[in-house]
PDB file of the backbone (N, CA, C, O) and the ligand in Angstrom, with CONECT records:
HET     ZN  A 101       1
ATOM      1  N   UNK A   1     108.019  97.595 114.938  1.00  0.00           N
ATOM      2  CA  UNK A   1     107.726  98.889 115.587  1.00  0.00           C
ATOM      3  C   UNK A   1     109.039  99.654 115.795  1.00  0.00           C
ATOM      4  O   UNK A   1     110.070  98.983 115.826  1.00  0.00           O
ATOM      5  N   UNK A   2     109.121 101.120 115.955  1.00  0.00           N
ATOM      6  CA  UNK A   2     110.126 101.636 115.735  1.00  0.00           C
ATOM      7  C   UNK A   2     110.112 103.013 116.425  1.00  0.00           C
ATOM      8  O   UNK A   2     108.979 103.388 116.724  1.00  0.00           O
ATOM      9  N   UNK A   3     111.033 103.781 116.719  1.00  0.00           N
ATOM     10  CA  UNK A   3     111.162 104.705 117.702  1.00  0.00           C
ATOM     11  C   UNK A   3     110.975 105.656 116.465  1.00  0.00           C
ATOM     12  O   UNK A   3     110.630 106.664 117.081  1.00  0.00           O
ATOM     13  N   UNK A   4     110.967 106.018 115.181  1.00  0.00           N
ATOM     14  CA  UNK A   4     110.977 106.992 114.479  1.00  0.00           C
ATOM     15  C   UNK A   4     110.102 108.403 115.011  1.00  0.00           C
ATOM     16  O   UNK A   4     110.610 109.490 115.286  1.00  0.00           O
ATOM     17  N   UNK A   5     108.961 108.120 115.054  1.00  0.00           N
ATOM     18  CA  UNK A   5     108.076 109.112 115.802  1.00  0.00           C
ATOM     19  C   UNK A   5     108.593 109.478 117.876  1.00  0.00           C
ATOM     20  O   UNK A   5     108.048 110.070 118.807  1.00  0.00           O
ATOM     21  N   UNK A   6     109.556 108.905 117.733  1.00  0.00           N
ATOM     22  CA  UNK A   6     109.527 109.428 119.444  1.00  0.00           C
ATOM     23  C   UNK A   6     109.676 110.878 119.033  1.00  0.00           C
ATOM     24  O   UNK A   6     108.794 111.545 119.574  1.00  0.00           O
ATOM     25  N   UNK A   7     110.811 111.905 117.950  1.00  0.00           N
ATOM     26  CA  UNK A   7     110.503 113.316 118.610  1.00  0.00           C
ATOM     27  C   UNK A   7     108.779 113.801 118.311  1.00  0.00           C
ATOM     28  O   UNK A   7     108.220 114.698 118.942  1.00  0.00           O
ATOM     29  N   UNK A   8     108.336 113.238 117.557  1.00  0.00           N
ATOM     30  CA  UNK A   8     106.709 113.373 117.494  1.00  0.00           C
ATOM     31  C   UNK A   8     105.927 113.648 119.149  1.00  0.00           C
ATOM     32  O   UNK A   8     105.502 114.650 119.725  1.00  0.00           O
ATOM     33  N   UNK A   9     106.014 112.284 119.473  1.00  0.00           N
ATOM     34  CA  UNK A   9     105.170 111.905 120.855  1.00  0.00           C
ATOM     35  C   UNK A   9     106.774 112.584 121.922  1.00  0.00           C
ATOM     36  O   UNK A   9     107.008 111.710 122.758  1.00  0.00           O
ATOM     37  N   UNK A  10     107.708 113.664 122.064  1.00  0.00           N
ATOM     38  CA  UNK A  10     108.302 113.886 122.944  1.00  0.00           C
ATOM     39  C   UNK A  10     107.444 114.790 124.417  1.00  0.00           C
ATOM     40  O   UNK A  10     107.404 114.726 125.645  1.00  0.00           O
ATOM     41  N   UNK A  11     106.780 115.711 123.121  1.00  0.00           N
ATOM     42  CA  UNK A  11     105.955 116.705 123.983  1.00  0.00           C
ATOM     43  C   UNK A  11     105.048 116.008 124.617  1.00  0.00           C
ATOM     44  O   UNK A  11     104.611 116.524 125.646  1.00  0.00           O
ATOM     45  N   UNK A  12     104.517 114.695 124.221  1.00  0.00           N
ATOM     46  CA  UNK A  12     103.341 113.947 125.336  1.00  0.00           C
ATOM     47  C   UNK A  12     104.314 113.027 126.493  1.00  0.00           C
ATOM     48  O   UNK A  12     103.937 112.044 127.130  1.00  0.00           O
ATOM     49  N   UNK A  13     105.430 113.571 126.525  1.00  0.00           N
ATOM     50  CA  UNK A  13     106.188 112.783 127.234  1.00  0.00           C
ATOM     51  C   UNK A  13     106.080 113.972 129.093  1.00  0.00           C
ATOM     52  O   UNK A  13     106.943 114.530 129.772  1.00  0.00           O
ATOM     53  N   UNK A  14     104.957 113.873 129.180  1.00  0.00           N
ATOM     54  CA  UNK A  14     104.578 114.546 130.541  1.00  0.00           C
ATOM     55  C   UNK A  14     103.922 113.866 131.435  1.00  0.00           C
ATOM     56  O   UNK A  14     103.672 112.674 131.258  1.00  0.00           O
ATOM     57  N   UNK A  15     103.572 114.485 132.454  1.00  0.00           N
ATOM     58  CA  UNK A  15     102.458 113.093 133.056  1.00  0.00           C
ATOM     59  C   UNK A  15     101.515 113.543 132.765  1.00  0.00           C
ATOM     60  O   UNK A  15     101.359 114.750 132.581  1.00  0.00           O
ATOM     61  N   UNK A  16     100.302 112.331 132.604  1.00  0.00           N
ATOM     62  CA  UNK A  16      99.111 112.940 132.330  1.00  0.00           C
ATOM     63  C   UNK A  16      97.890 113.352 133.561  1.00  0.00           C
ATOM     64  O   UNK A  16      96.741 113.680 133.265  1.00  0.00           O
ATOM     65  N   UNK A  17      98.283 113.278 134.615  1.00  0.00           N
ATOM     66  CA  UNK A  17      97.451 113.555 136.102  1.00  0.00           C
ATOM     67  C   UNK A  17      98.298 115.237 136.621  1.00  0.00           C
ATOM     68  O   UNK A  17      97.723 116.187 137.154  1.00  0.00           O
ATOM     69  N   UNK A  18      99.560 115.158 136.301  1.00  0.00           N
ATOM     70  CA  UNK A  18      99.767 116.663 136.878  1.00  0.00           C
ATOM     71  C   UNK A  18     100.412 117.506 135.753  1.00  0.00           C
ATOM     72  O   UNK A  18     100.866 118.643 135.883  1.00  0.00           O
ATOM     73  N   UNK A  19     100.364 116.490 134.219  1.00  0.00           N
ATOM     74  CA  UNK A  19     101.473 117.649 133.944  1.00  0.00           C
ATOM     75  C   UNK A  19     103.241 118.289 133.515  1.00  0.00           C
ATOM     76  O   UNK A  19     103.856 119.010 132.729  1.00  0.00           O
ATOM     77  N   UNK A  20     103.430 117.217 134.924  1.00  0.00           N
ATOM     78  CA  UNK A  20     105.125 117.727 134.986  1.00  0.00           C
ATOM     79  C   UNK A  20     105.474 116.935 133.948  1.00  0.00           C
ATOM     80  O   UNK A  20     104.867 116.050 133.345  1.00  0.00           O
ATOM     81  N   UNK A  21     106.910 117.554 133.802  1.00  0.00           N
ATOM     82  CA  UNK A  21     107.591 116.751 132.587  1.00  0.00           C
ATOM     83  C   UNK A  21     108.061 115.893 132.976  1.00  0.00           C
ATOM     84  O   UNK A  21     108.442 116.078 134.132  1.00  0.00           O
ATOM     85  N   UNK A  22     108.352 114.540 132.438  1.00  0.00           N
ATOM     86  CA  UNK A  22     108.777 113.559 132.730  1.00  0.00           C
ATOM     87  C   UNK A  22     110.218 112.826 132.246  1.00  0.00           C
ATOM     88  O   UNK A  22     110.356 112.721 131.028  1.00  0.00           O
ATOM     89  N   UNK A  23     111.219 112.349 133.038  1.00  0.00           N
ATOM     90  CA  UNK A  23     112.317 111.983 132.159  1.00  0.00           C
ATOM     91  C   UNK A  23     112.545 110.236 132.759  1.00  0.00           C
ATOM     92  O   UNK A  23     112.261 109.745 133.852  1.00  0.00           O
ATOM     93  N   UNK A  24     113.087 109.702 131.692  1.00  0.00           N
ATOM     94  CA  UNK A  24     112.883 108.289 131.718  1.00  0.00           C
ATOM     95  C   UNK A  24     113.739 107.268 133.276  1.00  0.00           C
ATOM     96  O   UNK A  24     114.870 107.550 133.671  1.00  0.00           O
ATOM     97  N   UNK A  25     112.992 106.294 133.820  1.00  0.00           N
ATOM     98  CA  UNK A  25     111.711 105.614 132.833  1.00  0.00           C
ATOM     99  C   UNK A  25     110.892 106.325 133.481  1.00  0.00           C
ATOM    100  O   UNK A  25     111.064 106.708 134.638  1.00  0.00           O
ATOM    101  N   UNK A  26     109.866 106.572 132.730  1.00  0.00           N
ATOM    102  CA  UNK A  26     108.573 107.863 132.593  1.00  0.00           C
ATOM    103  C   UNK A  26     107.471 107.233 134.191  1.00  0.00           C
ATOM    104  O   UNK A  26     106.714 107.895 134.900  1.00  0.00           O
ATOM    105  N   UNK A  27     107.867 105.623 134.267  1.00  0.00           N
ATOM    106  CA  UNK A  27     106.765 105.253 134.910  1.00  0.00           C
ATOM    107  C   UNK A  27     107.008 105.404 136.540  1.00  0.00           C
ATOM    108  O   UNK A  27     106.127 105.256 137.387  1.00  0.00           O
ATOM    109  N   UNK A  28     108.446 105.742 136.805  1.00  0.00           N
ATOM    110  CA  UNK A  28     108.833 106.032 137.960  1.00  0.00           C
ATOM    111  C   UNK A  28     107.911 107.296 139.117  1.00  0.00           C
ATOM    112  O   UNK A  28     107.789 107.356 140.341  1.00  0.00           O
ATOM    113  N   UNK A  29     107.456 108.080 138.074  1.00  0.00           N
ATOM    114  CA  UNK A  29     107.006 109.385 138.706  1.00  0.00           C
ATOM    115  C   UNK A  29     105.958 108.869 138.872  1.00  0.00           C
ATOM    116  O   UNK A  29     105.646 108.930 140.061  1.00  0.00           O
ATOM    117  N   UNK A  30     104.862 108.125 137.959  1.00  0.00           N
ATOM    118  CA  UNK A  30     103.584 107.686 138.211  1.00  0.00           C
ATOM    119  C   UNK A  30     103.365 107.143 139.762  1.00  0.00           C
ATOM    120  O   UNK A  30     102.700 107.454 140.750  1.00  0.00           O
ATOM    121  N   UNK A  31     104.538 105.926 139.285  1.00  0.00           N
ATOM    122  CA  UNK A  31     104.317 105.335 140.694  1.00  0.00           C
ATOM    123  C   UNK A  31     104.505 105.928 141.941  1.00  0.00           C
ATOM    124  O   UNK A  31     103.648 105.805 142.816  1.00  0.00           O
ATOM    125  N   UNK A  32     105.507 106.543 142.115  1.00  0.00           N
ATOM    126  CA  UNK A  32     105.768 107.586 143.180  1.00  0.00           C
ATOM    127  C   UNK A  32     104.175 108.848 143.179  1.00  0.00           C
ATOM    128  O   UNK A  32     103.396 108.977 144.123  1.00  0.00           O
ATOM    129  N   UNK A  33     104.127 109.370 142.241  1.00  0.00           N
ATOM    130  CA  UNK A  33     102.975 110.276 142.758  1.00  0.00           C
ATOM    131  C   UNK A  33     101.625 110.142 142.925  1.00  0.00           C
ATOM    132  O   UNK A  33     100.867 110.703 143.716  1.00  0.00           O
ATOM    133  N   UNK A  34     101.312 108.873 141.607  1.00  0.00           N
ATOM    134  CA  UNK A  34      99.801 108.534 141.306  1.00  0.00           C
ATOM    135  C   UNK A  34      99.814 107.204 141.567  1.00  0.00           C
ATOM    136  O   UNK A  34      99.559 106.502 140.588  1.00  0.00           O
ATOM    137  N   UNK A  35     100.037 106.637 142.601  1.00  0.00           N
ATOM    138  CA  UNK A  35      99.776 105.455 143.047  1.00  0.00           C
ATOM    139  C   UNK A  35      98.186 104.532 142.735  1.00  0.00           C
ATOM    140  O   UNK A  35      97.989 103.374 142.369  1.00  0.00           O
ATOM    141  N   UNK A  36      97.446 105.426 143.006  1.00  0.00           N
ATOM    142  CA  UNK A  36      96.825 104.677 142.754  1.00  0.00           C
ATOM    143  C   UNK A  36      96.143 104.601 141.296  1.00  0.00           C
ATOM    144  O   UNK A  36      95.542 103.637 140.820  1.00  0.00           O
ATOM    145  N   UNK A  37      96.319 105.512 140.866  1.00  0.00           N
ATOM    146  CA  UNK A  37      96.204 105.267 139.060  1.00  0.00           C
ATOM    147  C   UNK A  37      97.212 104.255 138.520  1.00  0.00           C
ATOM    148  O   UNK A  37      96.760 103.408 137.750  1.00  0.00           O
ATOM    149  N   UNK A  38      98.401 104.226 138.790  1.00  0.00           N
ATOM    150  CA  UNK A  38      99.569 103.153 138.692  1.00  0.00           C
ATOM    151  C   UNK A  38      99.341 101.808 138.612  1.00  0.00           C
ATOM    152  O   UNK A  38      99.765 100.952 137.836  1.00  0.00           O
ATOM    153  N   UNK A  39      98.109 101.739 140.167  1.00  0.00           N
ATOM    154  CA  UNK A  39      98.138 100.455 140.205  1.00  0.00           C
ATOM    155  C   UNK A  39      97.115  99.789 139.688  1.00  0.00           C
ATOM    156  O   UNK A  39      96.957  98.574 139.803  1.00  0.00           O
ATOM    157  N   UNK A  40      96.258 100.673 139.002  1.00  0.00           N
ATOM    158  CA  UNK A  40      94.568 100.393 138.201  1.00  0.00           C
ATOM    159  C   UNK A  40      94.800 100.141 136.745  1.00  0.00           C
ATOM    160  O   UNK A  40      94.692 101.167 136.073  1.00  0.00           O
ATOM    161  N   UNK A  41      95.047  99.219 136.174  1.00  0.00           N
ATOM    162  CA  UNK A  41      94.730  99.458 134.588  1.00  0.00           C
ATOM    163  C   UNK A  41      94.041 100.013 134.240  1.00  0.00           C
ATOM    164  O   UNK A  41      94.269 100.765 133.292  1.00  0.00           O
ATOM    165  N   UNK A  42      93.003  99.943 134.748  1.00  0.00           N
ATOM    166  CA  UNK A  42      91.624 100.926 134.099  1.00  0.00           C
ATOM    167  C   UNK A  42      92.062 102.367 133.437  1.00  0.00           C
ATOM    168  O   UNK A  42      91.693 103.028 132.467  1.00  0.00           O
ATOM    169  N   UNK A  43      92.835 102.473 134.254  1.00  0.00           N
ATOM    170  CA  UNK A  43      93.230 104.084 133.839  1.00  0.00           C
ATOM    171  C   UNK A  43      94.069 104.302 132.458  1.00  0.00           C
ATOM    172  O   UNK A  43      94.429 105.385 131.998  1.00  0.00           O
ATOM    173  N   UNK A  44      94.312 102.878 131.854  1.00  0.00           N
ATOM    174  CA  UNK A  44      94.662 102.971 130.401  1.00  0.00           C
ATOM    175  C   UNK A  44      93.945 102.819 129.640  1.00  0.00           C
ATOM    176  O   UNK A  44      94.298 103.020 128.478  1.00  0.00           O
ATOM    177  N   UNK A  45      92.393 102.329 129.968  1.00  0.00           N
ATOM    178  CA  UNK A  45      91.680 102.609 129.043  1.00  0.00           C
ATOM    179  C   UNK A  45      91.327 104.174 128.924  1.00  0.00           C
ATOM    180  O   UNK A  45      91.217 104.572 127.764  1.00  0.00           O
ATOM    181  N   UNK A  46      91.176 104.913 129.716  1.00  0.00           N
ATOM    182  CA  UNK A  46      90.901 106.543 129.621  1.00  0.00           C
ATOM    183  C   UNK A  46      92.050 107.144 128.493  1.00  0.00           C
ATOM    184  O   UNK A  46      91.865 107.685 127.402  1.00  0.00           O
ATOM    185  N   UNK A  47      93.435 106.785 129.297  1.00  0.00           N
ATOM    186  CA  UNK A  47      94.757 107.319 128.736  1.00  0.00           C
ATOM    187  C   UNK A  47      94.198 107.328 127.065  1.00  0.00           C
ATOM    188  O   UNK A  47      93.927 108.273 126.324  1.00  0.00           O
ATOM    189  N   UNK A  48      94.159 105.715 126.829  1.00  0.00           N
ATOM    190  CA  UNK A  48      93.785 105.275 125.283  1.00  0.00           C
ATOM    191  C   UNK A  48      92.948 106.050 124.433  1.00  0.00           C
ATOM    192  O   UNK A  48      93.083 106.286 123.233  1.00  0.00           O
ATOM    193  N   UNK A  49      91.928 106.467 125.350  1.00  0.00           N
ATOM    194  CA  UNK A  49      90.942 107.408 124.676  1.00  0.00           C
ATOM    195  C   UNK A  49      91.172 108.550 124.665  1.00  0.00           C
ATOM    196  O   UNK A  49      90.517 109.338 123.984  1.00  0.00           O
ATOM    197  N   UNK A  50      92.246 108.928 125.487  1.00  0.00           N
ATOM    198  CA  UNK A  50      92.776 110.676 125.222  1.00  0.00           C
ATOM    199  C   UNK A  50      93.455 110.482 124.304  1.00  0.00           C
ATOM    200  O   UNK A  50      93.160 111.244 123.383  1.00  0.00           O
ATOM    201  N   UNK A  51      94.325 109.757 124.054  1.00  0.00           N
ATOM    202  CA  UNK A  51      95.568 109.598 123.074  1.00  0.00           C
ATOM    203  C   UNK A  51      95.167 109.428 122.193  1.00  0.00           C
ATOM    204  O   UNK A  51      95.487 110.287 121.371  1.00  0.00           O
ATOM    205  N   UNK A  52      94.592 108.743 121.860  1.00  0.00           N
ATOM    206  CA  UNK A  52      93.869 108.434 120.486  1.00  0.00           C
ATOM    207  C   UNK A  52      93.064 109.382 119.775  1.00  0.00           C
ATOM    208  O   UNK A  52      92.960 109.575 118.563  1.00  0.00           O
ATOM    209  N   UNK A  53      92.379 110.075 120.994  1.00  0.00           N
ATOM    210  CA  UNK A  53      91.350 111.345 120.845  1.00  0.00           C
ATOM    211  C   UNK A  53      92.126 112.344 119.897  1.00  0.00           C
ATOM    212  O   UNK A  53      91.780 112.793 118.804  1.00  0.00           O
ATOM    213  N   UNK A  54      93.490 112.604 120.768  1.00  0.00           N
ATOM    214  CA  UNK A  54      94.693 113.374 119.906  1.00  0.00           C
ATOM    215  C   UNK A  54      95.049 113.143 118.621  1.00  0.00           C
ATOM    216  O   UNK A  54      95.783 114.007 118.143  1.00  0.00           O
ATOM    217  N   UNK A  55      94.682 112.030 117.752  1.00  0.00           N
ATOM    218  CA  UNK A  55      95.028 111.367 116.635  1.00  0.00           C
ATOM    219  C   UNK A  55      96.194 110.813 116.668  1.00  0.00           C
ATOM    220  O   UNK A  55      96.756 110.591 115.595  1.00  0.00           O
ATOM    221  N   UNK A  56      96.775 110.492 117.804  1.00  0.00           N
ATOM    222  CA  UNK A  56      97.560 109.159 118.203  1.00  0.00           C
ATOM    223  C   UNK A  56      97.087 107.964 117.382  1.00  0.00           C
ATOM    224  O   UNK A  56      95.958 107.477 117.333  1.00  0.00           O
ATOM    225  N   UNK A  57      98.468 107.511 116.597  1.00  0.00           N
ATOM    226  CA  UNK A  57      98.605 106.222 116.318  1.00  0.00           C
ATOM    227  C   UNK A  57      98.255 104.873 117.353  1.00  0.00           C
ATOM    228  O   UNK A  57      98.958 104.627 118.332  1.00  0.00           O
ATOM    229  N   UNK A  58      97.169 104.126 117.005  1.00  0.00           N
ATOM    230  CA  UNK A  58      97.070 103.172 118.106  1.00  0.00           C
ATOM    231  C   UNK A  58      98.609 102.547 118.650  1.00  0.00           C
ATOM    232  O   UNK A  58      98.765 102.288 119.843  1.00  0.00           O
ATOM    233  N   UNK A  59      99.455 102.388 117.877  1.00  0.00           N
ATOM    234  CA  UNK A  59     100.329 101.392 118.389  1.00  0.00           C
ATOM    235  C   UNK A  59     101.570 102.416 119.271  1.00  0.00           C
ATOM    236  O   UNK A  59     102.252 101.996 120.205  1.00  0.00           O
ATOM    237  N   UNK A  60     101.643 103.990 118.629  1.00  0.00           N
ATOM    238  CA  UNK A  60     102.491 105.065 119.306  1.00  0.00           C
ATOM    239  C   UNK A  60     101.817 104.893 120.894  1.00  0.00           C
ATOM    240  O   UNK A  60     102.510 104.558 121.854  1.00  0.00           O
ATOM    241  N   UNK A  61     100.043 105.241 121.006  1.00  0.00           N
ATOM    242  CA  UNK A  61      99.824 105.266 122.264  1.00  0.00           C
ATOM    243  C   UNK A  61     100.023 104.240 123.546  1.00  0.00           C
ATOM    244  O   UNK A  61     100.269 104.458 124.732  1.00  0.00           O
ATOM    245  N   UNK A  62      99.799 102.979 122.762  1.00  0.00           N
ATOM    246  CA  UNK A  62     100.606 101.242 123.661  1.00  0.00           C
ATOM    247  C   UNK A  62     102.006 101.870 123.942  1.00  0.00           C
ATOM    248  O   UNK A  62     102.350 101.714 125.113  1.00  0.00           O
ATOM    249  N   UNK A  63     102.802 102.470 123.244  1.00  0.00           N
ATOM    250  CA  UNK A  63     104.048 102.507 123.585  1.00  0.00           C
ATOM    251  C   UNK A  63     104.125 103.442 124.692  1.00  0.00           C
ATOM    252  O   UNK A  63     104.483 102.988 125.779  1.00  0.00           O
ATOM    253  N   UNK A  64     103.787 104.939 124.569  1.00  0.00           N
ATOM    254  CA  UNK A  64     103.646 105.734 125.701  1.00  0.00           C
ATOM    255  C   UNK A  64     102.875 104.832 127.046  1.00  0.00           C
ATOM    256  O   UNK A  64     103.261 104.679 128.204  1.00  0.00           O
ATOM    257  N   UNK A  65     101.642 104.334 126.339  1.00  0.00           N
ATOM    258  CA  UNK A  65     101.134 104.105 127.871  1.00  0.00           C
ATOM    259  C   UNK A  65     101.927 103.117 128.822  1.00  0.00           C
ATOM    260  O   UNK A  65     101.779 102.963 130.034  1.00  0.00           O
ATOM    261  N   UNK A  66     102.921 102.408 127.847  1.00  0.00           N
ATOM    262  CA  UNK A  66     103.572 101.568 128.533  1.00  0.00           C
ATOM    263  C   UNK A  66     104.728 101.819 129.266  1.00  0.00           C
ATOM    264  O   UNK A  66     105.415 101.270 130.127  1.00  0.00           O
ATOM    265  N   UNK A  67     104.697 102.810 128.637  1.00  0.00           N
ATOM    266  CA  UNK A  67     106.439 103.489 129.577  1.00  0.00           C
ATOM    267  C   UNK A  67     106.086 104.282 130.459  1.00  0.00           C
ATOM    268  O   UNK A  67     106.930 104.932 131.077  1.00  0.00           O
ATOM    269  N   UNK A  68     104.508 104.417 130.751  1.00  0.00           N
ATOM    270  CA  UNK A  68     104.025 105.316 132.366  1.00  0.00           C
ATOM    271  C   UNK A  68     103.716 104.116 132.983  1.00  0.00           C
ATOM    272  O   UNK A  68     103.254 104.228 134.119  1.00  0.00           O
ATOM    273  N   UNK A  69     103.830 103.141 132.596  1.00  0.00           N
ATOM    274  CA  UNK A  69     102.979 102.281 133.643  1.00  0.00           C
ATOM    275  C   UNK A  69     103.994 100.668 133.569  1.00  0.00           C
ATOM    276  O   UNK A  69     103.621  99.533 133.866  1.00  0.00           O
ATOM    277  N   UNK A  70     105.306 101.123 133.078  1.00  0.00           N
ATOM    278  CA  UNK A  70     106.013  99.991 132.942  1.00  0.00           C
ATOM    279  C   UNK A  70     105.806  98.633 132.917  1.00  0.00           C
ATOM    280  O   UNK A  70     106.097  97.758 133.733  1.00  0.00           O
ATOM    281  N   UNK A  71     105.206  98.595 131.748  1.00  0.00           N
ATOM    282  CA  UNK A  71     104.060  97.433 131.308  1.00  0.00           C
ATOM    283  C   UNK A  71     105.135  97.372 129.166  1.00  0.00           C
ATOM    284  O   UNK A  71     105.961  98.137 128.668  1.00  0.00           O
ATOM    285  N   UNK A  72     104.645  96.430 128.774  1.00  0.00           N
ATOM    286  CA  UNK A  72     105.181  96.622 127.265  1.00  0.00           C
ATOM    287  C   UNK A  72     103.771  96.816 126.161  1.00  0.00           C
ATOM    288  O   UNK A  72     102.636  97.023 126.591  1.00  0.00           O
ATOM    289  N   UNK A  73     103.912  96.770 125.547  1.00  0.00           N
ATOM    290  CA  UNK A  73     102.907  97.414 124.521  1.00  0.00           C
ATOM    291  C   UNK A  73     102.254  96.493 124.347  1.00  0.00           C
ATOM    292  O   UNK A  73     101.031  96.479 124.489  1.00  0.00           O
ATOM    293  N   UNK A  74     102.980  95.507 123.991  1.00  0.00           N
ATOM    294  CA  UNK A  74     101.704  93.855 124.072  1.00  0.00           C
ATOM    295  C   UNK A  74     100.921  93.846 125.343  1.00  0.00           C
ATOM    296  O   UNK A  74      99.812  93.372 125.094  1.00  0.00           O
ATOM    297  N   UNK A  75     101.015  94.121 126.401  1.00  0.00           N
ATOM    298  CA  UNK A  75     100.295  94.062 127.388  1.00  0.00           C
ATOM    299  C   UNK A  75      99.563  95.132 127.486  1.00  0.00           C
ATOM    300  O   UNK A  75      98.416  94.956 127.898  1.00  0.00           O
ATOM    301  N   UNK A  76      99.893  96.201 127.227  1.00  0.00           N
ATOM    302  CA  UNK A  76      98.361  97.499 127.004  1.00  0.00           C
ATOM    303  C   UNK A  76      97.862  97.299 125.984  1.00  0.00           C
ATOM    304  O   UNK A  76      96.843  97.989 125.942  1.00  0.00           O
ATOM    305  N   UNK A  77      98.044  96.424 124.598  1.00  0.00           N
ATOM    306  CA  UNK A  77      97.230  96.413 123.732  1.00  0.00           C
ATOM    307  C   UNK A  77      95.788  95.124 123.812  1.00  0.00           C
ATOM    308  O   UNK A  77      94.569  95.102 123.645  1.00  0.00           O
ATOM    309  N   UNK A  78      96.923  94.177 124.178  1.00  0.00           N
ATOM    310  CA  UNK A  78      95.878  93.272 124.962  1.00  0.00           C
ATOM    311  C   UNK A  78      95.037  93.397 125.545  1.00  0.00           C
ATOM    312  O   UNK A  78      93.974  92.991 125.076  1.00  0.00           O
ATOM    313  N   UNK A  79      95.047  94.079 127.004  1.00  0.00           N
ATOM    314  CA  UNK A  79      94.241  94.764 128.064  1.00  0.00           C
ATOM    315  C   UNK A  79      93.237  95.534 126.971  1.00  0.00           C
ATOM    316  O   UNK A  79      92.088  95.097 126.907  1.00  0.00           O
ATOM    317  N   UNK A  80      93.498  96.336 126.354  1.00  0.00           N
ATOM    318  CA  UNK A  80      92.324  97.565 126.000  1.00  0.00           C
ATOM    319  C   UNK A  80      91.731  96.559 124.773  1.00  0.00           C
ATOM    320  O   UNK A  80      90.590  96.803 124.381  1.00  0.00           O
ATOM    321  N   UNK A  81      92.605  95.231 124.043  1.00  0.00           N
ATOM    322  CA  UNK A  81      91.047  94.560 123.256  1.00  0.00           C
ATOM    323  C   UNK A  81      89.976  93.733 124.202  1.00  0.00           C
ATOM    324  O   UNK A  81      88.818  93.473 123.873  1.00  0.00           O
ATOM    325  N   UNK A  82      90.693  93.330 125.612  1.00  0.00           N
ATOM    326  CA  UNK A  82      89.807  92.565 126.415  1.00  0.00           C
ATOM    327  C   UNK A  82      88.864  93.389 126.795  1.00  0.00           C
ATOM    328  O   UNK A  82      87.737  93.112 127.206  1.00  0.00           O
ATOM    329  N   UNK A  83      89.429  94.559 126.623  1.00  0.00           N
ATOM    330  CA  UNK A  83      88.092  95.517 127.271  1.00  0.00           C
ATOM    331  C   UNK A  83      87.079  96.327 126.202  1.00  0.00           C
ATOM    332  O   UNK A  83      86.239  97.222 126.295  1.00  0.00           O
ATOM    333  N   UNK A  84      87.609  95.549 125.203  1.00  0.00           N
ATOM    334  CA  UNK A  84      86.602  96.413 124.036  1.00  0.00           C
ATOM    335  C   UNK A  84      86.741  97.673 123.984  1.00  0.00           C
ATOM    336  O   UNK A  84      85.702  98.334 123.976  1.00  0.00           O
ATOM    337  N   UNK A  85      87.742  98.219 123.945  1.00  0.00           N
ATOM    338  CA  UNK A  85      87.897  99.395 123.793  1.00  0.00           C
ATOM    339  C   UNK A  85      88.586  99.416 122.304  1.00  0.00           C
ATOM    340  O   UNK A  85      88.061 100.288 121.611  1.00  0.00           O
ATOM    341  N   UNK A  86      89.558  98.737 121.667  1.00  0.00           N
ATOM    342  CA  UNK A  86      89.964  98.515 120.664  1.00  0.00           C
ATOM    343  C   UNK A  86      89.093  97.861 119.505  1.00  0.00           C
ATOM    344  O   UNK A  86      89.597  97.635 118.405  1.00  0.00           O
TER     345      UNK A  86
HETATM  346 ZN    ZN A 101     102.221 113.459 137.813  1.00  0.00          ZN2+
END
């Protein structure tokens, strides 16, 4: 896996509950503002389905979702096949 597409996914580099722009690590603001989305996985299965909705690369969106929720990509990809969402 490879950062090639980060200026791709830069512009989704916002939060996705308010918006603001975000500068790294991305997951700092989550936690500070959206606590309780932060602390729900659940809320990466939604993320997954927006991102993807976008024609997000499955494995680009593990990477974003992981840097809002300071988690690694193996662990949001995991999570969303346990949940059948993948
Ligand atoms: Zn926010």
């Amino acid at each position: 896996m490879s950062y090639d597409d980060e200026q791709g996914t830069e512009e989704l580099r916002k939060c996705p509950y308010c918006g603001e722009p975000l500068s790294r690590p991305y997951w700092v603001h989550v936690q500070s503002e959206h606590p309780e989305e932060y602390a729900a996985k659940e809320t990466w299965v939604q993320l997954y389905k927006d991102y993807a909705g976008m024609g997000m690369d499955p494995s680009v969106c593990f990477i974003v979702i992981s840097e809002l929720f300071n988690a690694t990509p193996e662990e949001v990809e995991s999570f969303l096949k346990e949940k059948g969402v993948l």
